[in-house]
Structures are given as C-alpha cells and as structure tokens.
Residue, then its C-alpha position, 0 to 999 in steps of 0.5 A: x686076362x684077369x678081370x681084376x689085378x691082385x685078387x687075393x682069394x677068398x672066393x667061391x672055391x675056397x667055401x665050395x658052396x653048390x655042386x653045380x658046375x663052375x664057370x656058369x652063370x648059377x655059380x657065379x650068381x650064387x656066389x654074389x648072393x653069398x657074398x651079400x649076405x642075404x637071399x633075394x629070389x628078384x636079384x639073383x634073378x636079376x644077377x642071372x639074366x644080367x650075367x647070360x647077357x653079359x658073358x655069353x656070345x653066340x650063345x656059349x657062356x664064356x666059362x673061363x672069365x665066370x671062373x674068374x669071378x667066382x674066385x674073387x673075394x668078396x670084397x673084388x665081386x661086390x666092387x666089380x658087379x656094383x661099381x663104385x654105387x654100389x648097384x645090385x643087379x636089376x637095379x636102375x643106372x643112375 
C-alpha cells in the first residue's frame, strides 16, 4: 500500500545521498533533512526517535513502508511528516 497516491519521484533514490542501507530510519531521515534544506543535529535527532517509534513493531523497523518515504519527492515528504502546519519533528502539537 502506498503511503502517498500519485508520487512522482524525485526522491532519495534519484540523488543517492548515504551509502547506509535503505529502508531505515537514518536514510529516511537524512532524506527529510536534504529535503528541508538545512542541517539541525536536534531535528534529525528528533526525526530519528520520531520514525524508530513510528515505523517499528516488536522491535523491527518496518523497511518497506521507509522505502516508501525515501522515494517521495520533496514536496510529498515535507506534506507527510509536517501535516498541513508544517511541524517539523520534535516540535510541539498545536
């Protein structure tokens, strides 16, 4: 299941950023972090504690649906960590 209908690429894949493995939480997170286009050690930090919590069950980090995510453009990643208030990770619900 897609998390997102109508992706168009433009992701992770197509710019190779890490050699880490995909389908992980660091890859996911280094493409968010690409994606906002500025480096915060606190939000990826945030973004990786957010995503271990979210994508894992029993323990096992659910690496298809991470492979999902990386290939989102930028535009479908922002929309779907972020929501409509655009709200980072680590940041406060309003």
């Amino acid at each position: 299941m897609a998390l997102l209908d109508g992706s168009c690429g433009g992701g992770l894949t197509s710019h190779s950023q890490l050699g880490a493995e995909t389908g992980s939480c660091e890859v996911a997170c280094d493409h968010y972090e690409h994606c906002k286009e500025s480096r915060d050690a606190a939000r990826e930090e945030a973004c990786l504690s957010e995503c271990r919590n979210i994508f894992s069950e029993d323990g096992q980090v659910d690496g298809d649906a991470l492979r999902e995510l990386e290939e989102l453009s930028c535009h479908q990643l922002l929309s779907f960590i972020e929501g409509r208030g655009s709200r980072p990770p680590g940041s406060p619900e309003n």
